[in-house]
C-alpha positions as CSV (number, residue, x, y, z in Angstrom):
1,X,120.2,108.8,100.7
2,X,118.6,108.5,103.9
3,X,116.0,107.3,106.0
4,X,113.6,110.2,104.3
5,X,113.5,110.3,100.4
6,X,116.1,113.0,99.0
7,X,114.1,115.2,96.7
8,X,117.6,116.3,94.9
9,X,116.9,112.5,93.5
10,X,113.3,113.5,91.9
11,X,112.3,117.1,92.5
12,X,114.5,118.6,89.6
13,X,112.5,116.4,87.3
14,X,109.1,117.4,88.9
15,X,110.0,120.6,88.5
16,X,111.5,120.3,85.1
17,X,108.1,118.6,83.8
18,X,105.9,121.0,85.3
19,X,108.2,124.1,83.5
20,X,107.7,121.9,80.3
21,X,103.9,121.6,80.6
22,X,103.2,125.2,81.3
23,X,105.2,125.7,78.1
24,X,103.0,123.2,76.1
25,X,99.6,124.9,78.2
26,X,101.3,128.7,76.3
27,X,101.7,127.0,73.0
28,X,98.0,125.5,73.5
29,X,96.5,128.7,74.1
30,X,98.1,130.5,71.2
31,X,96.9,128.1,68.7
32,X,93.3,128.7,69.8
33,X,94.0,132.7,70.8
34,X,92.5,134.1,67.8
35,X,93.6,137.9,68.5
36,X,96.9,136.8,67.2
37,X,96.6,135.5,63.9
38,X,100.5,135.1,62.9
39,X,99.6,132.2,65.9
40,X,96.1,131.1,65.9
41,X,95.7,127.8,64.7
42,X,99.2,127.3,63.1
43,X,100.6,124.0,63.0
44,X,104.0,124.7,63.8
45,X,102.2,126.5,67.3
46,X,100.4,122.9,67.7
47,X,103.7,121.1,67.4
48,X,105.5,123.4,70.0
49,X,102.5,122.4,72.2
50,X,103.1,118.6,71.5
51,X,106.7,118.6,71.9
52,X,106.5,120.2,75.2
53,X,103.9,118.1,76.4
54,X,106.1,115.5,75.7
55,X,108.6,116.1,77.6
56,X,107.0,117.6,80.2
57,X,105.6,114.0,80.9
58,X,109.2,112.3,80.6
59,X,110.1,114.4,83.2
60,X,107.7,113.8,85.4
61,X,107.8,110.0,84.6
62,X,111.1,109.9,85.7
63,X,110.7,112.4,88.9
64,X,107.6,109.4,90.0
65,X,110.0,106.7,88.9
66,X,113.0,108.0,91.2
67,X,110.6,108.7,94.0
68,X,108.9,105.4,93.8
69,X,112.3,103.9,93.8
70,X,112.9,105.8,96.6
71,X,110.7,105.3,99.0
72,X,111.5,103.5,102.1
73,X,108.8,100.6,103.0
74,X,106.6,100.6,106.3
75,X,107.5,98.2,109.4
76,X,104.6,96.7,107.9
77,X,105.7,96.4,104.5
78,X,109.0,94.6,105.9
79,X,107.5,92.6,108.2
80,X,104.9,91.1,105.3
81,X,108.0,90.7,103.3
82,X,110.0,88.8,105.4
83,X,106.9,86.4,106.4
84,X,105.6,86.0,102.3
85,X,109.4,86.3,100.4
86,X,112.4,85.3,103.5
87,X,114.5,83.1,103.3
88,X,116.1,81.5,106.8
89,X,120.3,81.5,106.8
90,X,121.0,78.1,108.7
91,X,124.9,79.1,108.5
92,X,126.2,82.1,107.9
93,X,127.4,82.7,104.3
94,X,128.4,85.5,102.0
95,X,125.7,86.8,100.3
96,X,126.2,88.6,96.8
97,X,123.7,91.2,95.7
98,X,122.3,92.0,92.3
99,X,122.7,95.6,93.3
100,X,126.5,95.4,93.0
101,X,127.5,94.3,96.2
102,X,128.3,91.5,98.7
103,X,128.1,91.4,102.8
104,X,128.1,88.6,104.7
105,X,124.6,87.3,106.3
106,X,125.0,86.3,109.6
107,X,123.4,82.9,110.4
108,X,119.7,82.4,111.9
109,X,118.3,85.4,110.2
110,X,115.7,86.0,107.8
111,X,116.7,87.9,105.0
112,X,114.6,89.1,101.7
113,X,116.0,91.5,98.9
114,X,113.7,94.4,97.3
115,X,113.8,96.3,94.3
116,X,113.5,99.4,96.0
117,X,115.3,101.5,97.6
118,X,115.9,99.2,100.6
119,X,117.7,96.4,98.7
120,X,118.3,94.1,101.5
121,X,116.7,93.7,104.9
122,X,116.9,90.7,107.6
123,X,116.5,90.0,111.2
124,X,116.9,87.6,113.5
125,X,115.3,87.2,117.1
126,X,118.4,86.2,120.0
127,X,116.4,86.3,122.7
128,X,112.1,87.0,123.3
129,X,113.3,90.7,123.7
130,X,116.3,90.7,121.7
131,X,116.5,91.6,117.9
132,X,119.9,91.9,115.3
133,X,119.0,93.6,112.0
134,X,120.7,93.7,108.8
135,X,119.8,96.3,106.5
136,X,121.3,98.2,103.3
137,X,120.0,100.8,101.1
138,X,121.2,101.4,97.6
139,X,120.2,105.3,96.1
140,X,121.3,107.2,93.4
141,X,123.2,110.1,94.3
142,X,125.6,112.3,92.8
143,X,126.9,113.8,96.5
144,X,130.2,113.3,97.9
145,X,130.2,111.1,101.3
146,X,130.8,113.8,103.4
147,X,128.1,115.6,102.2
148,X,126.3,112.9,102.9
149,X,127.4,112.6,105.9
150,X,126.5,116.3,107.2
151,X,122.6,115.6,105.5
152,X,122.2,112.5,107.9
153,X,122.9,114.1,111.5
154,X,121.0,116.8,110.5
155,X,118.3,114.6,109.3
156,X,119.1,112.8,112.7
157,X,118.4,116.2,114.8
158,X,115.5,117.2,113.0
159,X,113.8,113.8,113.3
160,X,111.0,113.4,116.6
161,X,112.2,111.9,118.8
162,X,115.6,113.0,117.9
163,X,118.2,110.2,116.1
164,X,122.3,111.2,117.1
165,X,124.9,110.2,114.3
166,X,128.7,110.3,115.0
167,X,131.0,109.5,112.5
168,X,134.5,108.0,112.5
169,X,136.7,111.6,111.6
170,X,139.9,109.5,111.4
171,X,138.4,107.4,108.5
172,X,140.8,107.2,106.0
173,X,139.1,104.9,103.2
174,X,138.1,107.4,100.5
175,X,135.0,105.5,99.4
176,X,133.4,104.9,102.8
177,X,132.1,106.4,106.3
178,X,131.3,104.4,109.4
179,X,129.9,106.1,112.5
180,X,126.4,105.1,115.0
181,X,123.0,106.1,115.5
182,X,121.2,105.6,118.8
183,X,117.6,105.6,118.5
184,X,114.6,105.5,121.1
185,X,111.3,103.7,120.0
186,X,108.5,103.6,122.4
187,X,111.2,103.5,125.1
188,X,113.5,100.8,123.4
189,X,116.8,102.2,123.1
190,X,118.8,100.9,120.3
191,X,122.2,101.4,118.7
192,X,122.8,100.8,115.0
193,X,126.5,100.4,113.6
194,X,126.7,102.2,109.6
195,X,128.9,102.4,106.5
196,X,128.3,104.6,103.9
197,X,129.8,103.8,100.8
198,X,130.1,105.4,97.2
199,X,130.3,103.9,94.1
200,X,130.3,105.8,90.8
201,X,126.7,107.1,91.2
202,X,125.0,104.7,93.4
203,X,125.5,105.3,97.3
204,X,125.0,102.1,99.8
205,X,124.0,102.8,103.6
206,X,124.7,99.7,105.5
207,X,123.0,99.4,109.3
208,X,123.8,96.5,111.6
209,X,121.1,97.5,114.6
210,X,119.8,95.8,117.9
211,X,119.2,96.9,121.4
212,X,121.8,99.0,123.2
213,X,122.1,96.2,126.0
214,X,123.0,93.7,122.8
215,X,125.3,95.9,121.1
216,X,128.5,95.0,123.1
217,X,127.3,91.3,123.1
218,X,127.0,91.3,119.7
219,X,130.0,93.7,118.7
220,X,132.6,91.4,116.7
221,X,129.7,89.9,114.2
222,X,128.5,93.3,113.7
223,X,132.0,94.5,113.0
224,X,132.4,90.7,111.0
225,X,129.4,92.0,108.6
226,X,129.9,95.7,107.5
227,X,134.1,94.5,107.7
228,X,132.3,92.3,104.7
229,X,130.6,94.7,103.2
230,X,132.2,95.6,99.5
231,X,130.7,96.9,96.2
232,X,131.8,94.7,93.4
C-alpha cells in the first residue's frame, strides 16, 4: 500500500509459480530422459509434469492479477478518466463506496471511482492556479498500520525529489494513522493531509491534497472529509 506497488502483494505468487514450473520443466524432462527407464515415458512422470504446470500458472495468474490490481494509473490515465467517466458534485454529499467505505465529497469536484487500486479520485479547480484533490486507495495487505507507516516515509525518502511524511504519534484510534506529506512538482509545492486505515485485510490510504499556500485556506473541509472517512 503505497504510492509504488508492494511486491509482498504479488511477488510470493511470481515466485511461487515460477518454483512450480521448473518442477513441471524436471518432471518434463524425465518422461523424455530415456537413461532412466524406471522414468522415461511413465505416465504417472507426465502427470507430475501436468499438475505442476498447473499450478505453477495459478500462481502466476494470481501474482499478474494482484499486480494489475495494483497498479497506480498515470496523471494521464486520471485525467482521461475524470473528462470520459466524472461526475460534477453540485453540493456536497456523502458518498458511499462499493469498496466498503464512505467519505464525504466536497462540492464542485469531479469525482470518478476505479476498479483498481485507486478506488476513488476527484478534483476540483478553486482558483486558475489552485487545485483540492480527493483521493483513496484501497490494497490488500496483511501489515499492521505501523508497519505501514514506517514503509511510507521510507518510500517518501527514497523517492526523487524526495516526499517527507510525519505522522500523528499521539493517535490513539487503533484502526487508523493520520500524518502529511509535502511534495515538490516542477516547483509546485504542495501539502497532502492522510489517513491510513485497516480493515480486516484490505488497507485504505486517504489523501486530501492542494497547494501549500491553499492548505490553511482550505484546512476545516479537509479535516470535514477524512473526519468522514469510515469503512463500513
Amino acid at each position: 500500500m503505497r504510492g509504488n506497488i508492494s511486491v509482498r502483494n504479488y511477488l510470493p505468487f511470481i515466485l511461487d509459480g515460477a518454483v512450480d514450473l521448473l518442477m513441471a520443466g524436471g518432471f518434463l524432462f524425465l518422461y523424455y530422459y530415456k537413461k532412466q527407464p524406471k522414468l522415461y515415458k511413465k505416465l504417472w512422470v507426465l502427470l507430475g509434469a501436468l499438475i505442476f504446470l498447473v499450478m505453477g500458472g495459478e500462481e502466476i495468474y494470481k501474482g499478474i492479477s494482484n499486480y494489475s490490481a495494483q497498479r497506480i494509473p498515470s496523471k494521464s490515465e486520471i485525467e482521461n478518466s475524470l473528462s470520459m467517466r466524472g461526475t460534477f458534485a453540485q453540493k456536497e454529499f456523502l458518498y458511499k463506496s462499493p469498496d466498503g467505505y464512505q467519505v464525504l465529497i466536497p462540492a464542485g469536484i469531479t469525482y470518478t471511482s476505479s476498479n483498481g487500486a485507486i478506488s476513488l479520485i476527484g478534483t476540483r479547480k478553486d482558483q486558475p492556479n489552485t487545485s483540492f484533490s480527493l483521493m483513496i486507495m484501497r490494497q490488500s495487505s496483511s501489515q499492521d498500520l505501523d508497519s505501514l507507516v514506517k514503509d511510507l516515509i521510507q518510500v517518501g525518502m527514497k523517492s526523487s525529489p524526495p516526499k517527507k511524511y510525519i505522522f500523528d504519534e499521539g493517535n490513539n484510534d487503533q484502526g487508523q494513522r493520520r500524518g502529511f506529506v509535502e511534495t515538490s512538482n516542477n516547483g509546485i509545492l504542495s501539502k497532502a493531509a492522510i489517513v491510513i486505515a485497516k480493515h480486516g485485510k484490505s488497507t485504505y490510504q486517504v489523501m486530501v491534497s492542494t497547494p501549500i499556500s491553499n492548505f490553511e485556506p482550505t484546512r476545516a473541509e479537509i479535516e470535514r472529509v477524512l473526519n468522514s472517512f469510515k469503512v463500513m
